[in-house]
Structures are given as structure tokens and as C-alpha cells.
PDB file of N, CA, C and O in Angstrom, chain B, residues numbered from 101:
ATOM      1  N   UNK B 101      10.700  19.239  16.738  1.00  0.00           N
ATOM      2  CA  UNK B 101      10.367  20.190  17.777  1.00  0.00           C
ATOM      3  C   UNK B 101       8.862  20.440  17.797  1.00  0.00           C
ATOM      4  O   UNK B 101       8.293  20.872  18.800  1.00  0.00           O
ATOM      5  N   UNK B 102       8.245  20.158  16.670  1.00  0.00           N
ATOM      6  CA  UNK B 102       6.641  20.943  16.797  1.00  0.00           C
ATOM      7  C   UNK B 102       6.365  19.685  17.159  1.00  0.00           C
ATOM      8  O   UNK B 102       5.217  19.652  16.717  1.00  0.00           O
ATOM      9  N   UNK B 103       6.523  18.689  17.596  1.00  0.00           N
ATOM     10  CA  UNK B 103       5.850  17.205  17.893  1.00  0.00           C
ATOM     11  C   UNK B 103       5.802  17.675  19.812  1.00  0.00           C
ATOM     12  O   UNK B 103       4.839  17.807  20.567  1.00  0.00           O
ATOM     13  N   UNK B 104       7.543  17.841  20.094  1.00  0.00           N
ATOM     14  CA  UNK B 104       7.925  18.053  21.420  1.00  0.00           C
ATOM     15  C   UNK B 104       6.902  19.398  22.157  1.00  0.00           C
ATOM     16  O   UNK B 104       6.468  19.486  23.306  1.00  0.00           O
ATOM     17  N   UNK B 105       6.779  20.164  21.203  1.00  0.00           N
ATOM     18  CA  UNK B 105       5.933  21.314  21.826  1.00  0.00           C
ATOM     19  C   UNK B 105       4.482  21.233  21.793  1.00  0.00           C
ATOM     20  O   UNK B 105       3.818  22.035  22.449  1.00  0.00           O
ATOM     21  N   UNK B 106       3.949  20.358  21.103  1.00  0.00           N
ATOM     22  CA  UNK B 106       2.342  19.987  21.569  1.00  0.00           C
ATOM     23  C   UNK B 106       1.841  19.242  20.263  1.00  0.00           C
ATOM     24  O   UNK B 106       2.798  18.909  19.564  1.00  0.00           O
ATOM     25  N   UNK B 107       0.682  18.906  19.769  1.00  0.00           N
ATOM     26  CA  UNK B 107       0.243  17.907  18.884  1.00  0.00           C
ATOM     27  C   UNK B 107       0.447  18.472  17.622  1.00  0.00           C
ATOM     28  O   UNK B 107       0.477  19.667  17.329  1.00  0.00           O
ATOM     29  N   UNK B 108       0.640  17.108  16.626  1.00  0.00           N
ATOM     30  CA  UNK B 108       0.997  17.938  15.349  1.00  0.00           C
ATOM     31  C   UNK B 108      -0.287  18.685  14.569  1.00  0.00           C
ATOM     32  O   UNK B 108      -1.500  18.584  14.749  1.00  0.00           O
ATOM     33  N   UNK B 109       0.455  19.425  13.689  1.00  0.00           N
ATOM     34  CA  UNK B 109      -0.708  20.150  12.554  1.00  0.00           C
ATOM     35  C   UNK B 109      -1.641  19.265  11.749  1.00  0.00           C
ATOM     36  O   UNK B 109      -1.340  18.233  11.149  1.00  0.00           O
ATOM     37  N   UNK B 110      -2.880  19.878  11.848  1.00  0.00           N
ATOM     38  CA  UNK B 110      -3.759  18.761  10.795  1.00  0.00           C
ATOM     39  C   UNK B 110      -3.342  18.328   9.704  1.00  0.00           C
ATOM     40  O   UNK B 110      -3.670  17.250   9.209  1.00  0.00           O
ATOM     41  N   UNK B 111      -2.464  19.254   9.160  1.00  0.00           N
ATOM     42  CA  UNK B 111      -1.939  18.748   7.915  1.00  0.00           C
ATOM     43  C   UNK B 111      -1.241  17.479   7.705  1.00  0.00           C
ATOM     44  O   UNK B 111      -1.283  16.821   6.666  1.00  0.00           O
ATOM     45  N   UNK B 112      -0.628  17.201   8.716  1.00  0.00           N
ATOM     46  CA  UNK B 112       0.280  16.217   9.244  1.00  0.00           C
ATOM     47  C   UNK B 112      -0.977  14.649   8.962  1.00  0.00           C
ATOM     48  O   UNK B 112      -0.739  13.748   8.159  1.00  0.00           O
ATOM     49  N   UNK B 113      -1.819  14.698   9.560  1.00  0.00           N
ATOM     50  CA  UNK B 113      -2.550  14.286   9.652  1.00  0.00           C
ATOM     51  C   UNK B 113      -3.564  12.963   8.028  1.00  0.00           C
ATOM     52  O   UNK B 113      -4.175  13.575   7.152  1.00  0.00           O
ATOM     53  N   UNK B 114      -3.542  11.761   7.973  1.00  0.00           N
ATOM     54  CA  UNK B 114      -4.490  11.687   7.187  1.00  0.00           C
ATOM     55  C   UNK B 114      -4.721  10.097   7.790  1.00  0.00           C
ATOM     56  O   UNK B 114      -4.158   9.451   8.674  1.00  0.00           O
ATOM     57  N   UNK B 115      -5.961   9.781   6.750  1.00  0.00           N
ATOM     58  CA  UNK B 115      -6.589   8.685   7.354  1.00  0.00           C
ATOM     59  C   UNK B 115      -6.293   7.332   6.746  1.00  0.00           C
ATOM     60  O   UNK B 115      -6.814   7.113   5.652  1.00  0.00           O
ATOM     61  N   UNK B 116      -5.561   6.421   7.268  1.00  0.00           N
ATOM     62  CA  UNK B 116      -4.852   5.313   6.235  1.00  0.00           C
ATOM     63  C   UNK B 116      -5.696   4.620   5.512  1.00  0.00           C
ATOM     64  O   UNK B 116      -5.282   4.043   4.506  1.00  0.00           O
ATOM     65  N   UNK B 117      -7.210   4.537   5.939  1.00  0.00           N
ATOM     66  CA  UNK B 117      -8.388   3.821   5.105  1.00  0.00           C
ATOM     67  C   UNK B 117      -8.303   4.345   4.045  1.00  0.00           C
ATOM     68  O   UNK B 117      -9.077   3.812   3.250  1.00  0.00           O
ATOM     69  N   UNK B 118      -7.463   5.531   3.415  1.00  0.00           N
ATOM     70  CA  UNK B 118      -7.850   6.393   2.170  1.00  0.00           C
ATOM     71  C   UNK B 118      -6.610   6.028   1.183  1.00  0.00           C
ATOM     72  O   UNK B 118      -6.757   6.222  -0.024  1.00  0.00           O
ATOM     73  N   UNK B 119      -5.272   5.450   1.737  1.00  0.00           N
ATOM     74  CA  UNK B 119      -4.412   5.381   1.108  1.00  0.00           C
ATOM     75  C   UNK B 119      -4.672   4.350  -0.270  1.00  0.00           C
ATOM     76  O   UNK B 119      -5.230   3.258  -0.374  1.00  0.00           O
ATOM     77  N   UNK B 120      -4.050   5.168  -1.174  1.00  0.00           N
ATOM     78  CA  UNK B 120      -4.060   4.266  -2.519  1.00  0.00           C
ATOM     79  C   UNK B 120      -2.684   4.090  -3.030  1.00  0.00           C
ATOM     80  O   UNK B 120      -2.726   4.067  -4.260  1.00  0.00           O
ATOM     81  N   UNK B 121      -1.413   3.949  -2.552  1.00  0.00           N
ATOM     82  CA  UNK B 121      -0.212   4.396  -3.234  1.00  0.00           C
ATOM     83  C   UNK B 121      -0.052   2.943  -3.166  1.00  0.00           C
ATOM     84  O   UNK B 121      -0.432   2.407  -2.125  1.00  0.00           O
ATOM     85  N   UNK B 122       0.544   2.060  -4.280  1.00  0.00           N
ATOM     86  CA  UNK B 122       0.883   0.691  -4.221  1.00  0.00           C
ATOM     87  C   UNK B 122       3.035   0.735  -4.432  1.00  0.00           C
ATOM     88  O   UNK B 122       3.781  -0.205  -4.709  1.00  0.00           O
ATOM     89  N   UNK B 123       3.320   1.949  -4.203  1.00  0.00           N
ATOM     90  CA  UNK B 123       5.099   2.019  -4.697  1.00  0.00           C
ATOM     91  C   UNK B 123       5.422   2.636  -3.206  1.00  0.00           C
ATOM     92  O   UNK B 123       4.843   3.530  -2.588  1.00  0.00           O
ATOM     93  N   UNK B 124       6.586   1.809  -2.847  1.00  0.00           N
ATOM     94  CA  UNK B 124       7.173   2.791  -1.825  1.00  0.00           C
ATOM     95  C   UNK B 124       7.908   1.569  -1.108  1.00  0.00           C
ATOM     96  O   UNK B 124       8.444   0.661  -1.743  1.00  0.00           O
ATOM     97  N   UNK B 125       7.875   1.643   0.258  1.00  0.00           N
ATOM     98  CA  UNK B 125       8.790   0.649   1.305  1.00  0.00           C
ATOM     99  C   UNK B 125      10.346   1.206   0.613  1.00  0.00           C
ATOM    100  O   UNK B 125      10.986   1.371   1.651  1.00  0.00           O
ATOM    101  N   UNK B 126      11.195   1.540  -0.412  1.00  0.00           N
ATOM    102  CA  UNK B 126      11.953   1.567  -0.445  1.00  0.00           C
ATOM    103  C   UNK B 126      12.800   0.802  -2.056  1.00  0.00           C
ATOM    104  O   UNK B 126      13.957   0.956  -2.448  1.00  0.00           O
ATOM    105  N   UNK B 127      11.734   0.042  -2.628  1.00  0.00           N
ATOM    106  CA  UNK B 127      11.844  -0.261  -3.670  1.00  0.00           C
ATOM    107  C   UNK B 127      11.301  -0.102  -4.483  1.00  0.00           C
ATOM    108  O   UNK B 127      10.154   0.316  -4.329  1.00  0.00           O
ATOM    109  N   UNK B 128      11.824  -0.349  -5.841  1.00  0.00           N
ATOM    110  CA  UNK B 128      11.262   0.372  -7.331  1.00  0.00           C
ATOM    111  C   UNK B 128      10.156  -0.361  -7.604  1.00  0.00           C
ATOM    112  O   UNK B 128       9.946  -1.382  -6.949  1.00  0.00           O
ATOM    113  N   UNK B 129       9.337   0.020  -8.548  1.00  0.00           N
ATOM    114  CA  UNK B 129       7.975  -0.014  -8.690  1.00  0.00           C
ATOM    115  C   UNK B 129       7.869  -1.806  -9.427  1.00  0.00           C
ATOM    116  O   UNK B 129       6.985  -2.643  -9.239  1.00  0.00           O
ATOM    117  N   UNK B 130       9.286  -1.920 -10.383  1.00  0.00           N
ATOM    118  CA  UNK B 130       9.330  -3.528 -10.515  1.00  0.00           C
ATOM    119  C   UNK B 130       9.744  -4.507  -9.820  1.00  0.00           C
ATOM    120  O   UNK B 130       9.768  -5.663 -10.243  1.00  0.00           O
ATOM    121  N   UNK B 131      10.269  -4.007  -8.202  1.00  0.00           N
ATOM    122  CA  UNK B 131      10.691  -4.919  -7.313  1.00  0.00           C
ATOM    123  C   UNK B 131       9.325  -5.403  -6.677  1.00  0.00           C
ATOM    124  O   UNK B 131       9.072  -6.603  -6.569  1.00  0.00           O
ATOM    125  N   UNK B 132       8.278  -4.203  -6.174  1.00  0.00           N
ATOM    126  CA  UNK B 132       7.102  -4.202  -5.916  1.00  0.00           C
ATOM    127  C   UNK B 132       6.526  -5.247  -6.558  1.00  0.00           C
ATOM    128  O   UNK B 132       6.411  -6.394  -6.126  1.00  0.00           O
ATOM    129  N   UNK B 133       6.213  -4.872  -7.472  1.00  0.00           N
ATOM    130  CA  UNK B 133       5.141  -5.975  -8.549  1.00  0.00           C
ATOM    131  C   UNK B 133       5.994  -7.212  -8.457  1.00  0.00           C
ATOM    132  O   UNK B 133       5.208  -8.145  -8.293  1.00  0.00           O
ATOM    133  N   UNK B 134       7.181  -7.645  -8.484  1.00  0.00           N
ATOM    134  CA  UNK B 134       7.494  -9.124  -8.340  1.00  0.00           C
ATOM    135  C   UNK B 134       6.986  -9.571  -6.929  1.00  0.00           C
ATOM    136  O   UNK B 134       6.415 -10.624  -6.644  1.00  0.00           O
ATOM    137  N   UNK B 135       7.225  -8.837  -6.354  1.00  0.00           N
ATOM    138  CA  UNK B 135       6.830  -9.224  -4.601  1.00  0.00           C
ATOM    139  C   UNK B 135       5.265  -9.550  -4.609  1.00  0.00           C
ATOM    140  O   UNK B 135       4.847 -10.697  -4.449  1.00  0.00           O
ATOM    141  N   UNK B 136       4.514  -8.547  -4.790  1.00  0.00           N
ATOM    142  CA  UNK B 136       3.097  -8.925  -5.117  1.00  0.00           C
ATOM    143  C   UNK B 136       2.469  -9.884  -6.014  1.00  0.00           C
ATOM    144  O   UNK B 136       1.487 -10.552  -5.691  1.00  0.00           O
ATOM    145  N   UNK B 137       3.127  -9.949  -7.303  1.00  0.00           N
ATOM    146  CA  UNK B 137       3.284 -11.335  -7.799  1.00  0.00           C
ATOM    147  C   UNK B 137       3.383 -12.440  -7.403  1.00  0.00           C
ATOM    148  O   UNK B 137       2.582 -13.336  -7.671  1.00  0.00           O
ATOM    149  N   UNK B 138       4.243 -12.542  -6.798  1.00  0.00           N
ATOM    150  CA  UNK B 138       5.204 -13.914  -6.066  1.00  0.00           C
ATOM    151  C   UNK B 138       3.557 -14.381  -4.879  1.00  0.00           C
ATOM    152  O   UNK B 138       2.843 -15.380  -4.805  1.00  0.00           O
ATOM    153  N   UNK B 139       3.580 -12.853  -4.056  1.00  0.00           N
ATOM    154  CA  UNK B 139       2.119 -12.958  -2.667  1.00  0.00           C
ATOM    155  C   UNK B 139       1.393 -14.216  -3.681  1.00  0.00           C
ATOM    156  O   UNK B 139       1.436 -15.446  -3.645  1.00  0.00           O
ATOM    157  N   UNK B 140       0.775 -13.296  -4.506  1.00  0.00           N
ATOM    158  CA  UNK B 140      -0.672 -13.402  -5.100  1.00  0.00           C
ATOM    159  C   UNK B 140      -0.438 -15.121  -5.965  1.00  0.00           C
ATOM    160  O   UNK B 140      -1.545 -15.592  -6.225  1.00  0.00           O
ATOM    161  N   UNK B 141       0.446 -15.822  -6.302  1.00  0.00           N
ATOM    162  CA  UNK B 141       0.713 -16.814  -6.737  1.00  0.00           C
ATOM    163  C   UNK B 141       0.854 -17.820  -5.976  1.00  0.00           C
ATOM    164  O   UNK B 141       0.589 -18.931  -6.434  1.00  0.00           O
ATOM    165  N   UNK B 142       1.256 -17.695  -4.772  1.00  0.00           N
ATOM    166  CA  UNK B 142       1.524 -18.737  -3.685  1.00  0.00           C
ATOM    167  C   UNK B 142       0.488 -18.599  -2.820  1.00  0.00           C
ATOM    168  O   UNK B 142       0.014 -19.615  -2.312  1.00  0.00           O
ATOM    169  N   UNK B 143      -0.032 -17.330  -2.509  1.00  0.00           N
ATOM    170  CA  UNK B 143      -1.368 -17.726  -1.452  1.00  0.00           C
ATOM    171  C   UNK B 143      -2.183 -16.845  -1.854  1.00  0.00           C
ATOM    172  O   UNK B 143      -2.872 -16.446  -0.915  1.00  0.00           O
ATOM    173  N   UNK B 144      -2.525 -16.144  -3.240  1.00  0.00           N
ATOM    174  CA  UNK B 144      -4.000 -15.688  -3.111  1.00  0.00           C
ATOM    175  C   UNK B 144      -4.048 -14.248  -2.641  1.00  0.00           C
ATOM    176  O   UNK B 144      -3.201 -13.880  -1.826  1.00  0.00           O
ATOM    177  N   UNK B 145      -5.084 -13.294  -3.142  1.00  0.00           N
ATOM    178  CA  UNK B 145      -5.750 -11.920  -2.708  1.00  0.00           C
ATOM    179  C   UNK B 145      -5.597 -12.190  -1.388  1.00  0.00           C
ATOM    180  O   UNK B 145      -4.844 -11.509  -0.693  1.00  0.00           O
ATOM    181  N   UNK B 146      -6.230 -13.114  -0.954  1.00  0.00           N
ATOM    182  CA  UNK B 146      -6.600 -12.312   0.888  1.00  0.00           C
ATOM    183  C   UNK B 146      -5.106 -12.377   1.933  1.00  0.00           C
ATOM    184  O   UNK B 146      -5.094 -12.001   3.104  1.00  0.00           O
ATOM    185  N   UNK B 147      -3.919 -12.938   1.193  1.00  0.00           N
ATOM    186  CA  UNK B 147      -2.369 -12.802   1.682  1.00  0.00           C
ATOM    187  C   UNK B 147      -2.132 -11.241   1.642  1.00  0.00           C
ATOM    188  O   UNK B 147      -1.311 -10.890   2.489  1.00  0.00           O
ATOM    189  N   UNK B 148      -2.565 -10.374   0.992  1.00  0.00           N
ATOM    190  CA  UNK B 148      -2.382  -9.035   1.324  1.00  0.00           C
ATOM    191  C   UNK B 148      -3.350  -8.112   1.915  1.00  0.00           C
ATOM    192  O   UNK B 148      -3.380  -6.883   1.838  1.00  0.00           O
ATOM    193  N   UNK B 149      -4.280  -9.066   2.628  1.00  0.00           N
ATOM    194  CA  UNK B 149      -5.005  -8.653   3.714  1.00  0.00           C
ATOM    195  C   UNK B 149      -5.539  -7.352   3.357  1.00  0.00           C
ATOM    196  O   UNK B 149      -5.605  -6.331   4.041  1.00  0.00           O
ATOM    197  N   UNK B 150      -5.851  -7.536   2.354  1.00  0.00           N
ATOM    198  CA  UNK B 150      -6.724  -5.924   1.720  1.00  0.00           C
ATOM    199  C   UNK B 150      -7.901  -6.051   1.296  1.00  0.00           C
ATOM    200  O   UNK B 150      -8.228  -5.273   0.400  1.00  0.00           O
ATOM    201  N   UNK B 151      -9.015  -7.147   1.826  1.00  0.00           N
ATOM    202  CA  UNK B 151      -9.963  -7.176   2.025  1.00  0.00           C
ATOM    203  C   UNK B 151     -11.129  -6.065   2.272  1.00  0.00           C
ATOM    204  O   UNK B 151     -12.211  -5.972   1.692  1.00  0.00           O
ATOM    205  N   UNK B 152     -10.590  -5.256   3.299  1.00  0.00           N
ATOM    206  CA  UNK B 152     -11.369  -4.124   3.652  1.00  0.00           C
ATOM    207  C   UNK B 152     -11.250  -2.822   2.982  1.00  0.00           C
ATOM    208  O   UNK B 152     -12.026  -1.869   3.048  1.00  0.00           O
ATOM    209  N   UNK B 153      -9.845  -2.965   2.141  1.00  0.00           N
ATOM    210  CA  UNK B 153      -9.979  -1.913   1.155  1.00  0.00           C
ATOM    211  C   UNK B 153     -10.030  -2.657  -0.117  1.00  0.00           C
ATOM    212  O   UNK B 153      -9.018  -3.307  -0.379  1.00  0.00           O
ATOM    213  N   UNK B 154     -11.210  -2.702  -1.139  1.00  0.00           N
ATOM    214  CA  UNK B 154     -11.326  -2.945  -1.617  1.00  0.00           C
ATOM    215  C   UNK B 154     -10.530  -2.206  -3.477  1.00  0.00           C
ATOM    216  O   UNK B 154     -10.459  -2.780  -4.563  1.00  0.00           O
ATOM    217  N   UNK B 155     -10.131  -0.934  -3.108  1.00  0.00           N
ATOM    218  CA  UNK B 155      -9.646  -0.282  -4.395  1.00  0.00           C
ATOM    219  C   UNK B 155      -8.148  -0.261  -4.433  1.00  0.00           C
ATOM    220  O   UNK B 155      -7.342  -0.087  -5.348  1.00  0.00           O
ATOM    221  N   UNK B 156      -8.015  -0.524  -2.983  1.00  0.00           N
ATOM    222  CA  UNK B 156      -6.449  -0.406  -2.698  1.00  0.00           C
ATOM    223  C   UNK B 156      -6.144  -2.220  -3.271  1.00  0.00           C
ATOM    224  O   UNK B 156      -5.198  -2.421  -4.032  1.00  0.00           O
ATOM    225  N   UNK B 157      -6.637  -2.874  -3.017  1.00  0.00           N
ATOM    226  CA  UNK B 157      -6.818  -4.386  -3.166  1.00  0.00           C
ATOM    227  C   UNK B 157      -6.764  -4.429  -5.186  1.00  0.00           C
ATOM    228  O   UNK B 157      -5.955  -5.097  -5.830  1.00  0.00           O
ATOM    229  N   UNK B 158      -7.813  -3.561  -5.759  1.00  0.00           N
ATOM    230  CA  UNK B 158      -7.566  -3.593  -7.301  1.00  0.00           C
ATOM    231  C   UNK B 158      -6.543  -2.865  -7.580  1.00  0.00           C
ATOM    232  O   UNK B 158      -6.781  -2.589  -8.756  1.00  0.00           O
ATOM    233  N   UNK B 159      -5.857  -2.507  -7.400  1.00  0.00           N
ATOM    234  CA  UNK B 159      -4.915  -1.368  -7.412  1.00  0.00           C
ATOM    235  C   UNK B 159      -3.321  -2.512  -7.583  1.00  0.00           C
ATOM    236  O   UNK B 159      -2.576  -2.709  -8.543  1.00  0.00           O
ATOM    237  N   UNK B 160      -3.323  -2.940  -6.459  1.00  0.00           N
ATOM    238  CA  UNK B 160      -2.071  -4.319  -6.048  1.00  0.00           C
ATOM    239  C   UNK B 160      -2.623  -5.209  -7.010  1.00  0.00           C
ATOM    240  O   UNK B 160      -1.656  -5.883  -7.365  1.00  0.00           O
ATOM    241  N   UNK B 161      -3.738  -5.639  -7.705  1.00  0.00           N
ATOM    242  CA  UNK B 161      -3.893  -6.415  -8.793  1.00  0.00           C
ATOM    243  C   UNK B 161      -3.587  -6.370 -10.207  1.00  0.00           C
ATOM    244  O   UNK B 161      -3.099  -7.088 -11.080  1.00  0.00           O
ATOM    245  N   UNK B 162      -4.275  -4.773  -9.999  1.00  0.00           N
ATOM    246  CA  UNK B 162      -3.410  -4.481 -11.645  1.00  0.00           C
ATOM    247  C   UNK B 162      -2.176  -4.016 -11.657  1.00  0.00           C
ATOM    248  O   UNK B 162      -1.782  -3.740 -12.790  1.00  0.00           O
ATOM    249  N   UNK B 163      -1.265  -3.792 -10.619  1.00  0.00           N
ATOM    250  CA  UNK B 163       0.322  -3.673 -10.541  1.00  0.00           C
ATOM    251  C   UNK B 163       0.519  -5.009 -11.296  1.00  0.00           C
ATOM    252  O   UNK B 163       0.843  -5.197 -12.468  1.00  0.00           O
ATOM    253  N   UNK B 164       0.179  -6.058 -10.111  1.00  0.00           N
ATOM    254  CA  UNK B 164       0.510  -7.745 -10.713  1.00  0.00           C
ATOM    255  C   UNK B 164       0.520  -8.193 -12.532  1.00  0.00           C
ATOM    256  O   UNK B 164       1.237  -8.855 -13.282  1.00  0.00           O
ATOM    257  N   UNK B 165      -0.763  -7.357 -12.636  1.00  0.00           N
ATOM    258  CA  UNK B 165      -0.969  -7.383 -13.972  1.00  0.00           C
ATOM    259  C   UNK B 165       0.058  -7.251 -14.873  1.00  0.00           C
ATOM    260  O   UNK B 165       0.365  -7.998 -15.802  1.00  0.00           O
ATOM    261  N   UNK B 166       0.707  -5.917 -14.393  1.00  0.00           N
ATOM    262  CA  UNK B 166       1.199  -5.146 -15.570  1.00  0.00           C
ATOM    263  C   UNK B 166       2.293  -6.026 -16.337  1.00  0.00           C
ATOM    264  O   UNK B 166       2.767  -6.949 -15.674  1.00  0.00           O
ATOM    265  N   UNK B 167       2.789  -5.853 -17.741  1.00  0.00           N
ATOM    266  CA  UNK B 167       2.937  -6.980 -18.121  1.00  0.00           C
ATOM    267  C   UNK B 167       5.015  -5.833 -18.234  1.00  0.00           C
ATOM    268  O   UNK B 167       6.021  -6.416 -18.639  1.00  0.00           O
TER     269      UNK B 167
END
């Protein structure tokens, strides 16, 4: 309803250039890291197109890492 009645609250609000969370879509944090694994083995860093964020980019690396 507060969407239907006019724009949302700033709070609502943030800027995705800032995001750092590497867990979520719906799977556990070791389904994640195999998936990013698997990326980063068959085609390389720039397959997760995180080029422009560069911390979010180390972040998905040391997930891969983790042993």
C-alpha cells in the first residue's frame, strides 16, 4: 500500500554500487561458493562481471577460497 499511495521511504532506498553481501539468491553459503567456484574455474574473474566493483569482486574470491 505505501508503494500504491506515492513513492517509497528513503529508507527503502539504497545504492547497489555499495552492496557487499556474497550469500543469498536462496542458497546456503556452500552452494554459493561451489557455484562461484565452478564460474571462476571455467571462465575466469571477469565471468562474474564484477569488474567495476572491485571489493565486491575480492569478496566472491575469498568465498572461492574458503577451504
Amino acid at each position: 500500500m505505501t508503494l500504491i499511495e506515492g513513492p517509497p521511504p528513503p529508507d527503502w532506498m539504497f545504492d547497489p554500487g555499495t552492496l557487499r553481501y556474497v550469500e543469498g539468491c536462496g542458497l546456503a553459503r556452500d552452494q554459493v561458493r561451489a557455484v562461484v567456484t565452478q564460474i571462476l574455474a571455467q571462465a575466469g574473474p571477469d565471468a562474474l562481471c564484477l569488474s567495476d566493483k572491485p571489493e565486491l569482486l575480492a569478496l566472491f574470491m575469498a568465498l572461492a577460497a574458503e577451504a
